[in-house]
C-alpha positions in Angstrom: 202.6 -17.9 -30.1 204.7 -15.7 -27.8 208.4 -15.7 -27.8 210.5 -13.9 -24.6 214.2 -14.3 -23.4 215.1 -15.9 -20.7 218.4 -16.2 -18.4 218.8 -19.2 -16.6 221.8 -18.6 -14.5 222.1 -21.3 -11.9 220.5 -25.1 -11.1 217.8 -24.2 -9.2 217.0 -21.5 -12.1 216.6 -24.6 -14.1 214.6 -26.3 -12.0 212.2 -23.4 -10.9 212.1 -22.9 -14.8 210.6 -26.5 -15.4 208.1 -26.3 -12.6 206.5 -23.4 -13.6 206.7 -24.5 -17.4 205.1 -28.0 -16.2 202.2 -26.7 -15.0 200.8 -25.7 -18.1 199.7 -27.6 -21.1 201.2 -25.5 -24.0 203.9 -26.6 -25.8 207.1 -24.8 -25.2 210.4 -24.3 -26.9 213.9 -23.2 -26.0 215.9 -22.5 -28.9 219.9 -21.3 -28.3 221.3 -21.7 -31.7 220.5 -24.0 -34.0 219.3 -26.3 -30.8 215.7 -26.6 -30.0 214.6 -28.4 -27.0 211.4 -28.8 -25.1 210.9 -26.7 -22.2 209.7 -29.0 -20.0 213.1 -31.3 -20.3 215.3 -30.8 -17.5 218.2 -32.5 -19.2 217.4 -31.0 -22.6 217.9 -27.8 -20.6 221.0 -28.7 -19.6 222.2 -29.6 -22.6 222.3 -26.0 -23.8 224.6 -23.3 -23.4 223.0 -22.0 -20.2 225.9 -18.8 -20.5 224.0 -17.2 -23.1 220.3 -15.7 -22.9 217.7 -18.4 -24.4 214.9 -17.9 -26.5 211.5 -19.2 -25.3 208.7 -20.1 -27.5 205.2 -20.6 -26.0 202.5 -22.3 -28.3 199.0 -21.5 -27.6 196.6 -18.3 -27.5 196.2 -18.3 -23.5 200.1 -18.0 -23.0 199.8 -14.8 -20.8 199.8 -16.3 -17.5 202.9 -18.4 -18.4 204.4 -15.3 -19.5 203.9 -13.7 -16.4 205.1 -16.4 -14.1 207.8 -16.8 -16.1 209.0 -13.0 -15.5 211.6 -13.5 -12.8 213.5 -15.4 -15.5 213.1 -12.7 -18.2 216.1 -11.2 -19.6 
């Protein structure tokens, strides 16, 4: 499992966000609080406080590509 921050500052940061998350077949987590929501969820994205960093949570051993084209959202 890898965990980064992210900072998703804007709509289209959302929805860049969820395509490159899509693409992939891991399971992924954003956690802000004590909310959880899956990555991949538009409106469970939305449903966070966006104002505040997010921690992402990427299940599965081959995560590093992920992690790398999820950079440009890295805190």
């Amino acid at each position: 499992m890898k965990t980064l921050e992210v900072t998703l500052g804007s709509i289209n940061d959302v929805k860049d966000f969820v395509n490159a998350v899509s693409k992939y077949e891991h399971d992924v987590d954003l956690t802000s609080g004590r909310y959880v929501v899956d990555a991949k969820s538009i409106m469970g994205i939305f449903s966070l406080d966006l104002s505040k960093p997010i921690k992402v949570e990427i299940h599965g051993d081959t995560a590093d590509t992920l992690v790398a084209e999820l950079s440009p959202f890295v805190k």
